[in-house]
C-alpha positions in Angstrom: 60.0 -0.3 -3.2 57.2 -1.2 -4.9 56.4 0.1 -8.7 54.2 2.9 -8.7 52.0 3.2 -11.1 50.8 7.1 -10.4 54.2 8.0 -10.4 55.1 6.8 -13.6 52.1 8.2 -15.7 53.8 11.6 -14.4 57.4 10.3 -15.4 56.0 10.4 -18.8 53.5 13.3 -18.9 57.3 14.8 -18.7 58.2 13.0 -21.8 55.2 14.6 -23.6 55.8 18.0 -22.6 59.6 17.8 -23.8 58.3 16.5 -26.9 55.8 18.9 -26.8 58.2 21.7 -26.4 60.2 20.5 -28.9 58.1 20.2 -31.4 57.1 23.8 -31.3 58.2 26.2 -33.5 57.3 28.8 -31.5 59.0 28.7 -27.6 62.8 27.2 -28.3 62.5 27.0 -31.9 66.2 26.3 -32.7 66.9 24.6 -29.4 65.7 21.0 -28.1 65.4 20.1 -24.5 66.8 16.9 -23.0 66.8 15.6 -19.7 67.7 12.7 -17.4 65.5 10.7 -15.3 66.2 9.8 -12.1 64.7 7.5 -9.5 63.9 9.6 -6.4 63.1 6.0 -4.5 65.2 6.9 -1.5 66.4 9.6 0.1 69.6 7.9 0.6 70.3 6.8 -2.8 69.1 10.1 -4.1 72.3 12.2 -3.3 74.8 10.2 -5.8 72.8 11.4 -8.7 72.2 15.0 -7.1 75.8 15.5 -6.7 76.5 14.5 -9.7 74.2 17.0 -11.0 75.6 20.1 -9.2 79.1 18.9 -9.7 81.3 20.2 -12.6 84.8 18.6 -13.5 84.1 15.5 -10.5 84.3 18.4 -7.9 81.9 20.4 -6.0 83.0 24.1 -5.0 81.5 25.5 -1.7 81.8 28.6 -3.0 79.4 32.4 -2.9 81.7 34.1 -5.3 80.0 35.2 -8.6 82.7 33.3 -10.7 81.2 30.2 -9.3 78.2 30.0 -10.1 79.6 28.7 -13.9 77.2 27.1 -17.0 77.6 23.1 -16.0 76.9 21.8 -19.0 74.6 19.0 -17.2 71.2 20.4 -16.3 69.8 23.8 -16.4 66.2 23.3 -14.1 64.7 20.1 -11.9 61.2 19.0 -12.3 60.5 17.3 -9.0 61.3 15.4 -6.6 57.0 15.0 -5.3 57.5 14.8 -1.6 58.2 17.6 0.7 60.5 15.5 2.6 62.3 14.2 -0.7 62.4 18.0 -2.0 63.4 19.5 1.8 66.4 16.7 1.5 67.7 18.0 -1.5 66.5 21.7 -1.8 70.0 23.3 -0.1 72.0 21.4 -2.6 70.9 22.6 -5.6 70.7 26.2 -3.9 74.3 25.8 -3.8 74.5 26.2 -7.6 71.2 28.1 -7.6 70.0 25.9 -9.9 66.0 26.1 -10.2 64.5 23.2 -8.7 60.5 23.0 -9.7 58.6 20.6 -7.7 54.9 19.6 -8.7 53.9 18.1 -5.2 55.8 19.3 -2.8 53.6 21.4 -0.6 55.4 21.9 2.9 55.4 25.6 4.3 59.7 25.0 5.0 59.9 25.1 1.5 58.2 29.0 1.2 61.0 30.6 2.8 63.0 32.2 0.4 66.1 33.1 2.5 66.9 28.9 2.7 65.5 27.6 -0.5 66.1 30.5 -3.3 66.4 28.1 -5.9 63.1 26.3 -5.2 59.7 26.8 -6.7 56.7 24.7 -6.8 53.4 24.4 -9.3 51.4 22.6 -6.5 49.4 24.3 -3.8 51.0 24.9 -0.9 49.9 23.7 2.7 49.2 27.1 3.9 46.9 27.7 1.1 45.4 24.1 1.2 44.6 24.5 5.2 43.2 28.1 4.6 40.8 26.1 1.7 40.0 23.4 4.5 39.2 25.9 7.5 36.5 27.7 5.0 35.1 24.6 3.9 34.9 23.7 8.0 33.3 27.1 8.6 30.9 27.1 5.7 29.5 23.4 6.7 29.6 24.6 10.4 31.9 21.8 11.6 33.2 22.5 14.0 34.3 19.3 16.0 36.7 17.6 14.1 39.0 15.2 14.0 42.6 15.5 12.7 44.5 12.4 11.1 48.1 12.8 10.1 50.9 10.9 8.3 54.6 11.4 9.9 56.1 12.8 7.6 56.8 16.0 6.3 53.7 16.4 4.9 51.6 15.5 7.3 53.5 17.1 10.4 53.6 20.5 8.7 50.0 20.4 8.0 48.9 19.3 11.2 51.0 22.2 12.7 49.6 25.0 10.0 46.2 23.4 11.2 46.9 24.1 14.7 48.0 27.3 14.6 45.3 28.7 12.0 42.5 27.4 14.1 43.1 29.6 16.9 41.1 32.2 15.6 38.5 30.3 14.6 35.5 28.0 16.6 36.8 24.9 15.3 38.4 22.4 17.6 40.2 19.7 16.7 38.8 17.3 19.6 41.0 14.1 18.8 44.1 14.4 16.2 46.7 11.3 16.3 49.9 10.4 13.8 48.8 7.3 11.3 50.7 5.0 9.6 50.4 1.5 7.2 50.6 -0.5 10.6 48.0 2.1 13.0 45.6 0.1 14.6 42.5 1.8 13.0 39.6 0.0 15.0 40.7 1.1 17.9 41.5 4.7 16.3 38.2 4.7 15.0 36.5 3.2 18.3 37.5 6.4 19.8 36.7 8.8 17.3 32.9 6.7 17.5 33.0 7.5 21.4 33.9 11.4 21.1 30.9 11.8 19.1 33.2 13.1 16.1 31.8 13.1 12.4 34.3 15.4 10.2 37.6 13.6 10.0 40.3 15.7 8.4 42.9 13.3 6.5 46.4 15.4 6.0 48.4 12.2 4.7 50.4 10.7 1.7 48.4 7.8 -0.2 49.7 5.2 1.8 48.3 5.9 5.4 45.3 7.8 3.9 43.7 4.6 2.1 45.3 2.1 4.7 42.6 4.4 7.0 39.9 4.3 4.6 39.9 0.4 3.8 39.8 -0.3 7.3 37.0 2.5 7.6 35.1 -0.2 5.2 35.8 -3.3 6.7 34.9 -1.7 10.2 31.6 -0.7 8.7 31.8 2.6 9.7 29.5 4.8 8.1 28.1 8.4 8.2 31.5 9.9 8.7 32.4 13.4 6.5 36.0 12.9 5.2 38.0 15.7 4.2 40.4 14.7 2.1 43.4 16.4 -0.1 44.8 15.9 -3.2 47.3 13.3 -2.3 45.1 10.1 -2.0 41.6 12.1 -2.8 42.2 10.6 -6.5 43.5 7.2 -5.9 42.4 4.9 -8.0 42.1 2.4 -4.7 39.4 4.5 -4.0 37.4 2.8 -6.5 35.2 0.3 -4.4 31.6 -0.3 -4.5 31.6 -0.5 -1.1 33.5 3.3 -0.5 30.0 5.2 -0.1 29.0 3.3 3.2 31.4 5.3 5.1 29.5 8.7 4.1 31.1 11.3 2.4 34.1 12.2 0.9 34.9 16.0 0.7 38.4 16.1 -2.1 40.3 19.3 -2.0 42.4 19.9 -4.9 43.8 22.5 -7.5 41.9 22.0 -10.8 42.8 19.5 -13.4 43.3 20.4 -17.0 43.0 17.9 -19.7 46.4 17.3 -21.3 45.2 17.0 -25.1 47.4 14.8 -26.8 48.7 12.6 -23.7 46.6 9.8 -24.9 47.7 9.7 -28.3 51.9 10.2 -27.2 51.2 7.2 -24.9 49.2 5.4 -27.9 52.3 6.4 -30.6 55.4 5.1 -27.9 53.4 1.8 -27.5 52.7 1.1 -31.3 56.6 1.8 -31.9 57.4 -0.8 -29.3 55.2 -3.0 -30.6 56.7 -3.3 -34.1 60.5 -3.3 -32.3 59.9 -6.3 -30.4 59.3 -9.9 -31.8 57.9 -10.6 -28.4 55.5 -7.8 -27.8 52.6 -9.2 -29.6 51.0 -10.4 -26.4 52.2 -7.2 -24.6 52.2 -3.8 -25.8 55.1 -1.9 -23.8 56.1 1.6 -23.7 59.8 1.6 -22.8 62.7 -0.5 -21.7 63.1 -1.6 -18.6 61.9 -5.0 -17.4 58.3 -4.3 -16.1 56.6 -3.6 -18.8 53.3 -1.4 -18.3 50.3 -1.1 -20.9 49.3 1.9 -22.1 45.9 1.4 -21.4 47.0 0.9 -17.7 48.8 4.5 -17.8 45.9 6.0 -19.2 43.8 4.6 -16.6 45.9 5.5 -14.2 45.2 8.6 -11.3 46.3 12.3 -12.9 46.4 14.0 -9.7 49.7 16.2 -10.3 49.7 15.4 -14.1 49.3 19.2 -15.3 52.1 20.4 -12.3 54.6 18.3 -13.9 53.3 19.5 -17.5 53.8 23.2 -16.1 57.0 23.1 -14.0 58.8 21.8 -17.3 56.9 24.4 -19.2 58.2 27.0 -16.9 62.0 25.7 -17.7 61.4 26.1 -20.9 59.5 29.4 -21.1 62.7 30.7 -18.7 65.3 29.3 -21.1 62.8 31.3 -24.0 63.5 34.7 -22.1 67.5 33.9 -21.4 68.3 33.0 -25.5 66.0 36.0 -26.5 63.9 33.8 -28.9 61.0 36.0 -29.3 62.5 36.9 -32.8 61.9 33.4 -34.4 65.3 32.2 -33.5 67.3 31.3 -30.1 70.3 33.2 -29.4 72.5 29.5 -28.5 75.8 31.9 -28.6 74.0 33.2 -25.3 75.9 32.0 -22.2 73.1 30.4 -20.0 73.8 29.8 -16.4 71.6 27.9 -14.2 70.1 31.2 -12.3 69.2 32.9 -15.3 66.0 30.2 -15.6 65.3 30.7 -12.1 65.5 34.8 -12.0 62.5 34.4 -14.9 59.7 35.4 -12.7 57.1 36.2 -15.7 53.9 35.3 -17.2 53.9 32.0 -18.6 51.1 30.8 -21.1 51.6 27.3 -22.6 49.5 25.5 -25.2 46.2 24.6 -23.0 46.0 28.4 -22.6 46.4 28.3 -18.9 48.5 31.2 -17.1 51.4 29.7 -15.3 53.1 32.6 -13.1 56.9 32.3 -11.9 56.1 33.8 -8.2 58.2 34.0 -4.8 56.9 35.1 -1.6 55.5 34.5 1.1 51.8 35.5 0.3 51.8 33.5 -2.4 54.0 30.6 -3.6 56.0 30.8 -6.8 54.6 29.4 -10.1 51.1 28.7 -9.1 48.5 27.8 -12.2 46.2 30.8 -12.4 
């Protein structure tokens, strides 16, 4: 798989929200977080390190009795995984232990109902929400003959279907929709789309397909097209072509974006402490250890779609953990015997540093910990 550039600026907007955290005297101020990373690059390889996770002496106990549900010692929340179909894959398991899992991209509807994922929460928008925003935006414009263009997966299947069945009640019709991959022949696609008279093209699909679709959109010369885009490839920096406004206009719907004060600096401080560790990294200025070594400057250039979920689904671990050890006195109770569903029963206001309410929700009119 190849390295992922987006993905990594997010692995460490984690590392400077523990940091964060931990430097604050304030929210745990006798307690430090740590945490483990782990390379959600397969959904295969994935369940060794899950199972480690939820596992306590090497064994896992299939078990609904209160007893069971014991402190393990090895993690007490999950930030992540970022796909719905990664996050669906692993969801049950850590609902076995009831251990709060926190993703900040996964937006399938699946994952809203409470009865088969108790122990899951999200800080991104969730597809229902996102096609509601994308049938006002249609109705408001007065488009109403659209087309629909889909990835396979997860994602892109479940917002296709919300699509479907919200429309009914509208005057929108979706006159051609079709699955697209990496490998779609897009002139054709496009051809017909050309032929049906269609100029609002609704893209529900992960990065891959969506800009695979839009760089064939430029070479094909198509033009005057309205693409609705969301917030998975809408802030691509692929997107960044001086040829990108020929093919008209690009409508991005997305959650707003806070600016993470001090990210820059964190990245800056990591890099400058490599540099004067390694005799070699006077050509290269690196920011961690393993063997493809990125610049900061390339991280901070990097897309921050999904940058403040991350920074609030840990926040919302740690503002838990605050309410469990009883630390608004100054001090943390750590004689306080924490199990893993105490974090996720916390279902209060959360305020971190930017000053932006983060509220622990769960239902279905409204997904849980959603940014205010």
């Amino acid at each position: 798989m190849p390295f992922h550039r987006g993905h990594y600026r997010r692995f460490q907007v984690m590392r400077f929200t523990i940091e964060e955290i931990n430097n604050s005297t304030v929210l745990l101020p006798n307690v430090s977080l740590g945490y483990e990373i782990l390379d959600h690059c397969s959904q295969i390889y994935n369940f060794p390190g899950v199972l480690d996770l939820i596992s306590f002496n090497g064994s896992i106990r299939f078990s609904w009795e209160a007893s069971d549900y014991r402190p393990l010692g090895k993690v007490m929340g999950v930030v992540g995984p970022y796909s719905s179909s990664d996050s669906l894959a692993i969801a049950s398991l850590f609902t076995l232990k009831l251990i709060p899992l926190i993703s900040y991209g996964a937006s399938s509807s699946a994952l809203s109902v409470r009865e088969k994922y108790p122990a899951f929460l999200r800080t991104a928008i969730s597809n229902k929400d996102l096609v509601d925003l994308i049938i006002l935006v249609l109705q408001h414009f007065n488009w109403t003959w659209v087309a629909m263009l889909y990835s396979g997966d997860e994602y892109g299947m479940d917002g296709f279907e919300l699509c479907i069945h919200e429309m009914v009640a509208t005057k929108i019709c979706l006159a051609y929709t079709s699955v697209i991959s990496e490998k779609t022949n897009f002139s054709k696609l496009l051809h017909t789309i050309e032929l049906q008279g269609i100029s609002v093209i609704i893209v529900f699909a992960g990065e891959p397909e969506a800009l695979a679709l839009i760089e064939s959109a430029v070479a094909l010369k198509i033009s005057n097209k309205v693409w609705v885009a969301t917030d998975t490839w809408m802030f691509s920096t692929r997107l960044r072509n001086n040829d990108i406004e020929r093919i008209g206009t690009i409508v991005g719907l997305s959650e707003k974006t806070a600016n993470l004060s001090g990210f820059a600096d964190f990245i800056n401080s990591k890099n400058k402490k490599k540099d004067a560790s390694r005799p070699m990294a006077a050509t290269l200025v690196c920011n961690h250890d393993c063997s493809c070594d990125v610049p900061g400057e390339e991280i901070l250039a990097e897309e921050s779609a999904y940058n403040f979920q991350v920074y609030t689904a840990t926040y919302a671990i740690a503002h838990a953990l605050h309410n469990v050890l009883q630390c608004d006195s100054g001090t943390c109770n750590v004689n306080t015997t924490v199990y893993p569903y105490m974090a996720r029963a916390a279902r209060l206001p959360l305020l971190g540093p930017l000053g932006r309410l983060v509220r622990a929700r769960a239902g279905p009119l409204s997904d849980p910990l959603q940014a205010s």
